[in-house]
FITIMI-292431 format. One record per residue: x, y, z of N, C-alpha, C in turn; residue number from 1. Coordinates in nm, 4 decimals, m for minus. Atoms other than C-alpha are relative to their C-alpha. Layout:
X/Y/Z/X/Y/Z/X/Y/Z/NUM
...
//
This chain:
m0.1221/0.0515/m0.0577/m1.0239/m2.8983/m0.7120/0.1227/0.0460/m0.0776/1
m0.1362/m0.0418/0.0930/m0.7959/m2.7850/m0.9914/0.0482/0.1532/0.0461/2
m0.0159/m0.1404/m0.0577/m0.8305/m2.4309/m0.8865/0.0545/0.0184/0.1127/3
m0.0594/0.0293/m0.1606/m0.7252/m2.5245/m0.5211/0.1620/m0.0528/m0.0293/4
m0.1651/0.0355/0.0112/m0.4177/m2.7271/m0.6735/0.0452/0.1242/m0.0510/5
m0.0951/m0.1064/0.0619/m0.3065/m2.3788/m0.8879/0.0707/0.0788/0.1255/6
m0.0368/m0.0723/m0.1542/m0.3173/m2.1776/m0.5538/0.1291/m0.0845/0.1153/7
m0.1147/0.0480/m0.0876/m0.1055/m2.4593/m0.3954/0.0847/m0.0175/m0.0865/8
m0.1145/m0.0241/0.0861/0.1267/m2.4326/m0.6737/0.0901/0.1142/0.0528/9
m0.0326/m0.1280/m0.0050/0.1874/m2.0914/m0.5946/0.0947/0.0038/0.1463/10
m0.1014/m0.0451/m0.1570/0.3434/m2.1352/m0.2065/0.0763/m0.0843/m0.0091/11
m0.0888/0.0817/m0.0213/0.5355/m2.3787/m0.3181/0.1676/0.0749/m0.1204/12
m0.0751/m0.1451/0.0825/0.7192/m2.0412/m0.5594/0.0634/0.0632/0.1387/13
m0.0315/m0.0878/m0.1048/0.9131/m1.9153/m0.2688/0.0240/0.1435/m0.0421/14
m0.0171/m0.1046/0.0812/1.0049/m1.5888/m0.4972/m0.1351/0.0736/0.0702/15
0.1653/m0.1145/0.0493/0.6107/m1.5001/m0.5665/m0.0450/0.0014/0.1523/16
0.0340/0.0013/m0.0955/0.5251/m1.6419/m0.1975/0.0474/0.1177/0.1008/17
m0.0209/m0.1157/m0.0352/0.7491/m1.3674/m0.0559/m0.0543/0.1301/m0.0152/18
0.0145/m0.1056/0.1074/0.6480/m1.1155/m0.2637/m0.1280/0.0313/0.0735/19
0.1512/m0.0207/m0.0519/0.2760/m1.1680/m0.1772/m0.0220/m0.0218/0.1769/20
0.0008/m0.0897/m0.1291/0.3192/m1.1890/0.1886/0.0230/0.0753/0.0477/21
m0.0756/m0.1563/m0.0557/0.5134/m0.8788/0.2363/m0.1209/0.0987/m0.0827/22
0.1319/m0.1509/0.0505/0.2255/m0.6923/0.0100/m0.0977/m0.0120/0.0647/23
0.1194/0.0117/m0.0780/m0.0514/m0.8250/0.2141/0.0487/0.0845/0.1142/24
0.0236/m0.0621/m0.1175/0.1015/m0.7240/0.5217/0.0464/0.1756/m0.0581/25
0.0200/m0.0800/0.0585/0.1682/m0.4281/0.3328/m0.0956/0.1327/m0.0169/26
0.1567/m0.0766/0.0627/m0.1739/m0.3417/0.2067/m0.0698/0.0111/0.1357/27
0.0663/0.0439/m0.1643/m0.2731/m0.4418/0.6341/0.0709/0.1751/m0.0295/28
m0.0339/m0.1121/m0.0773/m0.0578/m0.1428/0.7181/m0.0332/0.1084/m0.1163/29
0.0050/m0.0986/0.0595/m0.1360/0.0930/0.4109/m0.1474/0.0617/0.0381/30
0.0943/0.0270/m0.0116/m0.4732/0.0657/0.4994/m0.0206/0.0473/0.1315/31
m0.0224/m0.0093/m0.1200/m0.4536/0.0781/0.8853/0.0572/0.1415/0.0127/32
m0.0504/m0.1679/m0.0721/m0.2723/0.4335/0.9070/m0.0607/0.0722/m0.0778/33
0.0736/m0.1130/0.0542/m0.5093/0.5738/0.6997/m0.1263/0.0844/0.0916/34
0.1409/m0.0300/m0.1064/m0.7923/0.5359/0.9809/0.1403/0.0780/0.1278/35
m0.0623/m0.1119/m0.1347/m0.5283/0.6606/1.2470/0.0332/0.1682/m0.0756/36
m0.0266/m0.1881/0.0941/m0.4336/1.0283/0.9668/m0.1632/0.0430/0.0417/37
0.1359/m0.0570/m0.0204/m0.7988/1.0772/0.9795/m0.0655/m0.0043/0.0846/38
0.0122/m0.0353/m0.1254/m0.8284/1.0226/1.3211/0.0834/0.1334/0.0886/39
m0.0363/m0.0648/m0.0147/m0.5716/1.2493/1.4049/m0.0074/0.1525/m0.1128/40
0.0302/m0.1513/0.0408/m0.6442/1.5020/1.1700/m0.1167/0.1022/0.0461/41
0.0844/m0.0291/m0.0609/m0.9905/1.5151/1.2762/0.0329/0.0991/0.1993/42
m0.0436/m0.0178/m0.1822/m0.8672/1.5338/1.6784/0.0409/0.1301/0.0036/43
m0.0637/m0.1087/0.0008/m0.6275/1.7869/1.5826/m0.0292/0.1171/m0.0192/44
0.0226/m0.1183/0.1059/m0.8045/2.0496/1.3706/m0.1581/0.0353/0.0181/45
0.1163/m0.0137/m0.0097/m1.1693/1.9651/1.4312/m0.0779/0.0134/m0.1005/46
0.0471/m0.0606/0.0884/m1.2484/2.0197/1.1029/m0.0287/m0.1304/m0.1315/47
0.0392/0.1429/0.0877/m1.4312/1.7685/0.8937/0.0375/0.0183/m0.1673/48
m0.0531/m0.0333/0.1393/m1.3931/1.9491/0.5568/0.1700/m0.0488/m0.0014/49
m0.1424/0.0079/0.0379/m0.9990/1.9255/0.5643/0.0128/m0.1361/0.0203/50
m0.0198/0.1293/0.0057/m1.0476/1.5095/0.6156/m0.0566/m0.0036/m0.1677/51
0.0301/0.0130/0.1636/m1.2206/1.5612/0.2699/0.0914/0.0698/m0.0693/52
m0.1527/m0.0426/0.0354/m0.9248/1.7610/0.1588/0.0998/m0.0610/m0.0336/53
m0.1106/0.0427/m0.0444/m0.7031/1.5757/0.2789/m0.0376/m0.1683/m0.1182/54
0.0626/0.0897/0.0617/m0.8961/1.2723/0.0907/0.0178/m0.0045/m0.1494/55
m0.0525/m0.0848/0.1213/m0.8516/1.4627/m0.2410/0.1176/m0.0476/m0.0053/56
m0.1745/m0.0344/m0.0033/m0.5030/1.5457/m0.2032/0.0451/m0.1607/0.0355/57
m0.0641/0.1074/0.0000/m0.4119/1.2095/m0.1187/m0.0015/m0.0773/m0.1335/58
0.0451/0.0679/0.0674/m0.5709/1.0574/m0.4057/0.0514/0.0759/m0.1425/59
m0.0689/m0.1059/0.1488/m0.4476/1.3562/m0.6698/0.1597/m0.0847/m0.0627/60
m0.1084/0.0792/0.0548/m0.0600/1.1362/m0.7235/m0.0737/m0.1328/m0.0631/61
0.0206/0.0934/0.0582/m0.2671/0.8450/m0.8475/m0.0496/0.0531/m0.1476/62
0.0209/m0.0926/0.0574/m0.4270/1.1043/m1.0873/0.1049/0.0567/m0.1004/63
m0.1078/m0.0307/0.0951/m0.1211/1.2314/m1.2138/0.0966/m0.0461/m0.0174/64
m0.1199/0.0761/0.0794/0.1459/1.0035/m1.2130/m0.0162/m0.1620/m0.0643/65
0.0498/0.1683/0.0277/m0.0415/0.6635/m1.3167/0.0884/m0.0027/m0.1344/66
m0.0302/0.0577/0.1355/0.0631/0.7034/m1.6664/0.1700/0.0097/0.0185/67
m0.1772/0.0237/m0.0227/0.4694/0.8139/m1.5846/0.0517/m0.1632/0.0421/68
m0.0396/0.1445/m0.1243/0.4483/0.5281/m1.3084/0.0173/m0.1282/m0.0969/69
0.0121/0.1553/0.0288/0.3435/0.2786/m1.5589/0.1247/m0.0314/m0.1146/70
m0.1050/m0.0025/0.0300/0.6005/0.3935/m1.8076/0.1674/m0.0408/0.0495/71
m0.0856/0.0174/m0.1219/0.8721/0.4054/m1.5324/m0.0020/m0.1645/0.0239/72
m0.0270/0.1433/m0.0156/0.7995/0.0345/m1.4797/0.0157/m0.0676/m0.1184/73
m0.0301/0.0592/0.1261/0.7938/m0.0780/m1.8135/0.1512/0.0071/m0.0399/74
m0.1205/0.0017/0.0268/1.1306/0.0550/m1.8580/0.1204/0.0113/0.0791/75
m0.1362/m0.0326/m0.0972/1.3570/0.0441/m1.5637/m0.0147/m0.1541/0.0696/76
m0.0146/0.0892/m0.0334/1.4318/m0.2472/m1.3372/m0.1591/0.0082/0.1154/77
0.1074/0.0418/m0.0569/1.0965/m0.3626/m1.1512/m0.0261/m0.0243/0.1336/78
m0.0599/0.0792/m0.1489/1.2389/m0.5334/m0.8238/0.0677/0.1892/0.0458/79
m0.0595/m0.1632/m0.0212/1.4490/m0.1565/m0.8040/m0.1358/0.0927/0.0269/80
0.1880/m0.1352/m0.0506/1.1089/0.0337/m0.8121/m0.0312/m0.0252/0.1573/81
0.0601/0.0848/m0.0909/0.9748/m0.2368/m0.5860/0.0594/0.0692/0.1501/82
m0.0745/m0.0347/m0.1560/1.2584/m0.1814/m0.3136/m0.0167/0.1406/0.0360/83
m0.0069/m0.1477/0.0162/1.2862/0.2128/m0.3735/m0.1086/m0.0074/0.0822/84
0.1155/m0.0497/m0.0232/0.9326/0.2525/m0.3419/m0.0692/m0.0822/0.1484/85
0.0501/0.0560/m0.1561/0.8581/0.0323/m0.0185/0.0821/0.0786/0.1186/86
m0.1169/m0.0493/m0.1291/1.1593/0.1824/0.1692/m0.0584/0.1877/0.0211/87
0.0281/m0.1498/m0.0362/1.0308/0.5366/0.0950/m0.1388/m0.0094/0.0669/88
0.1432/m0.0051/m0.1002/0.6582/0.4723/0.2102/0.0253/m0.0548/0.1392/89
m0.0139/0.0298/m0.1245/0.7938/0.3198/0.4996/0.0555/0.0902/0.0740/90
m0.0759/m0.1576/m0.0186/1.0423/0.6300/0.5725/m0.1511/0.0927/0.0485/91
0.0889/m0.1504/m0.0397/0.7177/0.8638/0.5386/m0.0958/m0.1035/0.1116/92
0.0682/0.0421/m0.1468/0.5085/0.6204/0.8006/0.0715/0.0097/0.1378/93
m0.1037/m0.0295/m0.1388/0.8195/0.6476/1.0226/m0.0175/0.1352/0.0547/94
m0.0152/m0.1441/m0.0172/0.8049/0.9994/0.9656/m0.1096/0.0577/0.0953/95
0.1265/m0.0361/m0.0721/0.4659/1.0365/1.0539/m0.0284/m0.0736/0.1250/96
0.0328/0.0818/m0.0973/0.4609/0.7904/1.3232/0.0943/0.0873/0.1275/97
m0.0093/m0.1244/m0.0803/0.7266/1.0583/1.4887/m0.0549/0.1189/0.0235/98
0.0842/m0.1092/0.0506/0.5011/1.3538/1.3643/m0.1038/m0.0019/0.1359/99
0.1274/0.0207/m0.1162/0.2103/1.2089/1.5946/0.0410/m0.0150/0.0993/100
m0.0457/0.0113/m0.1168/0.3963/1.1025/1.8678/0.0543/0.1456/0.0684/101
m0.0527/m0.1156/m0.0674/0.5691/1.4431/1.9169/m0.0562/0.1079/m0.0368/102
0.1197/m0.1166/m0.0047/0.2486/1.6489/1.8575/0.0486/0.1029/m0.1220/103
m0.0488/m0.0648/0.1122/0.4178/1.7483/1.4831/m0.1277/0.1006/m0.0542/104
0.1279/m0.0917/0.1092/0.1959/2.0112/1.2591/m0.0668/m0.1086/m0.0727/105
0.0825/0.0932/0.1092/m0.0772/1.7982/1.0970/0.0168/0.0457/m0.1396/106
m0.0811/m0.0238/0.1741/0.0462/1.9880/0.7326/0.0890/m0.0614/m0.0414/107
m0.1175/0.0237/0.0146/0.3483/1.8170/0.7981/m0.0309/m0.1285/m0.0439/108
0.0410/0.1743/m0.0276/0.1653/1.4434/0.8596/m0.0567/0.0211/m0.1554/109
0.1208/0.0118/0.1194/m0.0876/1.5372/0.5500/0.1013/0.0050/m0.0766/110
m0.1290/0.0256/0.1644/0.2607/1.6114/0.3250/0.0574/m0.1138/0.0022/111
m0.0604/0.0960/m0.0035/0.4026/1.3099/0.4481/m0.0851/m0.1277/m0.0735/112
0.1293/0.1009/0.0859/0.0816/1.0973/0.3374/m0.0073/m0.0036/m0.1686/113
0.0023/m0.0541/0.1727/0.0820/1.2534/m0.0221/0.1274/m0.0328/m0.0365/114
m0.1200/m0.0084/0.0579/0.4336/1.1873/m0.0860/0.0016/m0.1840/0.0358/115
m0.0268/0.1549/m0.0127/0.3803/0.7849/0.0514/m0.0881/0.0041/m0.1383/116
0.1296/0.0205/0.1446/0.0757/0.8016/m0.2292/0.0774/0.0142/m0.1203/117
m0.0353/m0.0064/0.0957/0.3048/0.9133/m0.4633/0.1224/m0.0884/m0.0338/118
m0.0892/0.0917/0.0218/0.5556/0.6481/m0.4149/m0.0668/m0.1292/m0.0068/119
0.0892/0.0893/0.0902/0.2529/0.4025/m0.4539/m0.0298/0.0177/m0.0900/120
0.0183/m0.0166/0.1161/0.1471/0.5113/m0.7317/0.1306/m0.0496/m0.1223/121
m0.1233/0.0917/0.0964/0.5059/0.3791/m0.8685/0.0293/m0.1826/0.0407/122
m0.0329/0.1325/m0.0535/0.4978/0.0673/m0.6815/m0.1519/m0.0995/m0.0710/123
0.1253/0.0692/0.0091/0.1546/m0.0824/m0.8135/0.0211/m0.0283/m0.0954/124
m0.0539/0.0690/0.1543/0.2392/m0.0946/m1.1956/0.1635/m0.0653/0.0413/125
m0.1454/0.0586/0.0389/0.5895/m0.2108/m1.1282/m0.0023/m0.1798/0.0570/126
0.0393/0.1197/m0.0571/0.4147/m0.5026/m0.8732/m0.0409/m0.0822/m0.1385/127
0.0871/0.1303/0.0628/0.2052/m0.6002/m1.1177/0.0810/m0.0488/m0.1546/128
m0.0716/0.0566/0.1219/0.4342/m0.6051/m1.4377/0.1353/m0.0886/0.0651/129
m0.1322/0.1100/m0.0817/0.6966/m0.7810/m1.1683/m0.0304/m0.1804/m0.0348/130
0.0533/0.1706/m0.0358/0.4796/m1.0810/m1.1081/0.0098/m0.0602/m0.1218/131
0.0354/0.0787/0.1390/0.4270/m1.2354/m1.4551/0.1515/m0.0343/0.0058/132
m0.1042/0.0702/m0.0598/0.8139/m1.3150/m1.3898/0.0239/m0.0954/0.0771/133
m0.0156/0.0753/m0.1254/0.7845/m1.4770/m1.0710/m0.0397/m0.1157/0.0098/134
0.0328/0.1424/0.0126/0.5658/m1.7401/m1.1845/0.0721/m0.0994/m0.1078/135
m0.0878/0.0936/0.0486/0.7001/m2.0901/m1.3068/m0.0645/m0.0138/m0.0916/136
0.0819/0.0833/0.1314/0.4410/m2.1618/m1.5773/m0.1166/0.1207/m0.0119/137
0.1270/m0.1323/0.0228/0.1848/m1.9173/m1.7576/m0.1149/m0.0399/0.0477/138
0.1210/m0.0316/m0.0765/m0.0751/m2.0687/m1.6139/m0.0151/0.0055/0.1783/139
0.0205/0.0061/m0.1945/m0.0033/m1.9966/m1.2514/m0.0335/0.1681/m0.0222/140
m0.0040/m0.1603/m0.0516/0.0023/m1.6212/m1.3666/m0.1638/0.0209/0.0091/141
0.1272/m0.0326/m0.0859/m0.4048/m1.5942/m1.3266/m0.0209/m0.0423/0.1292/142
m0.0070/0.0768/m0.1303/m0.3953/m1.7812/m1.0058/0.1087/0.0989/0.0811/143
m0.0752/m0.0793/m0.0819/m0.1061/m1.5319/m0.8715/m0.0463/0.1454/m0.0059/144
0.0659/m0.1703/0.0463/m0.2818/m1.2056/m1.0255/m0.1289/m0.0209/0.1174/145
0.0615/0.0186/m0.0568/m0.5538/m1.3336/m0.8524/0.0145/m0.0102/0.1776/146
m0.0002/0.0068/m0.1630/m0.4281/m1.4307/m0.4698/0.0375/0.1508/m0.0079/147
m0.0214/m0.0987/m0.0289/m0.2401/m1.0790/m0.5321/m0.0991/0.0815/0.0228/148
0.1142/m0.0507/m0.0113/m0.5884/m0.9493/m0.5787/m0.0402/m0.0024/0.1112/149
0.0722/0.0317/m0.1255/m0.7332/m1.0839/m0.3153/0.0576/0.0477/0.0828/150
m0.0676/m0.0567/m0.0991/m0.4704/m1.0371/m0.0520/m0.0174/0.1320/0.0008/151
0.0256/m0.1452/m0.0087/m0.4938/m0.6733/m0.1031/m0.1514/0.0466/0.0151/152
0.1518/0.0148/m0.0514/m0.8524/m0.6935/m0.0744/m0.0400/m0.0112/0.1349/153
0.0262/0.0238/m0.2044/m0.8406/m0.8627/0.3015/0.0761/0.1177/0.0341/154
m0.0484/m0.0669/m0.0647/m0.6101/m0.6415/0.3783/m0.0597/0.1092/m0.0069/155
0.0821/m0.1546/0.0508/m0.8243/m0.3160/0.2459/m0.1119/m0.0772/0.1457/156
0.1089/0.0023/m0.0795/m1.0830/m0.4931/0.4736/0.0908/0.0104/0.1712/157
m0.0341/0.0427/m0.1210/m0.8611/m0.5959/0.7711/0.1012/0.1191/0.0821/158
m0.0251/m0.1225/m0.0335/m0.6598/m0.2617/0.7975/m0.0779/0.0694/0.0479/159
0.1117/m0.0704/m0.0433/m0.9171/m0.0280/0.8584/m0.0374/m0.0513/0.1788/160
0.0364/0.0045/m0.1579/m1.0423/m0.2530/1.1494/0.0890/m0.0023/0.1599/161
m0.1293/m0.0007/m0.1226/m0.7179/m0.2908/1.3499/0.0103/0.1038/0.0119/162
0.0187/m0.1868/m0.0165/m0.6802/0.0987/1.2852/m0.1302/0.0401/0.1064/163
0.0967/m0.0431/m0.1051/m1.0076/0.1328/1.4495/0.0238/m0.0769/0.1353/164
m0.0432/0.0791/m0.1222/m0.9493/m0.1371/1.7284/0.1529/0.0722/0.0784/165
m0.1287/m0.0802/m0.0640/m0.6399/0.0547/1.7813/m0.0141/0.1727/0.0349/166
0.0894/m0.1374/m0.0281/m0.8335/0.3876/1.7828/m0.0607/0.0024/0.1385/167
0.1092/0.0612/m0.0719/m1.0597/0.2276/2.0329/0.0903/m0.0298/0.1764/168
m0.0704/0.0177/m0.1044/m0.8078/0.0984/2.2829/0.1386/0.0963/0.0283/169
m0.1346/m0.0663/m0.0176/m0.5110/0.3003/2.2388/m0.0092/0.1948/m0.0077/170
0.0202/m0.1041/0.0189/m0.6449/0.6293/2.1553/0.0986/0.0303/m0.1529/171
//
């Protein structure tokens, strides 16, 4: 029962409560246009190797900028990363969300993907050295590290399937 009261500590933080609903739905949509890129890359190209490519290459900015990124948050403003770095991954889903719609070059969609990755890769250390701020008392910060955990977790699960359900009905 104590563990249940920390968690209801936490929505009663309007700050951290923000924070962690906008990353869940977040992590829903980071998650979710990954199954539509690799649907459309596939569609487009036919070519299963370049989804493993493309798999790579997405994953290479976590690779090389983890250690800048984490620097970069340690020493600049946190909330500034935060905004920066949501507004640009949203920019390159816009981008790509015109890309697909108007039958763009899939090189163009796959650069646009690698360049959101690399503006996560600054947003994840700056989240997580954010939060330990946000909470009112040190012991809410395992209890907020934790829902943050989690939430990004459902959403790793619950992305994917709307992506496919949206694969499914919408093409």
């Amino acid at each position: 029962m104590r563990a249940l009261a920390a968690y209801r500590g936490l929505l009663s933080n309007r700050p951290l409560s923000k924070l962690l609903g906008g990353e869940f739905v977040s992590a829903i949509g980071d998650w979710l246009y990954i199954v539509g890129i690799l649907v459309v890359i596939y569609r487009e190209t036919g070519d299963p190797t370049l989804l493993g490519v493309f798999g790579a290459l997405r994953t290479l900015p976590y690779v090389i900028l983890s250690i800048p990124a984490g620097i970069i948050a340690d020493r600049f403003d946190r909330r500034l990363i935060l905004l920066v770095t949501d507004l640009a991954r949203g920019a390159c889903m816009l981008g790509m969300a015109v890309l697909v719609a108007t039958d763009g070059p899939v090189v163009a969609i796959i650069a646009l993907s690698i360049v959101a990755a690399c503006f996560s890769t600054f947003f994840y250390p700056a989240i997580g050295a954010y939060l330990p701020g946000l909470v009112q008392d040190e012991r809410q910060l395992g209890p907020a590290n934790s829902a943050w955990s989690s939430l990004d977790n459902v959403g790793f699960i619950v992305g994917p399937a709307l992506g496919g359900l949206l694969v499914a009905t919408g093409g």
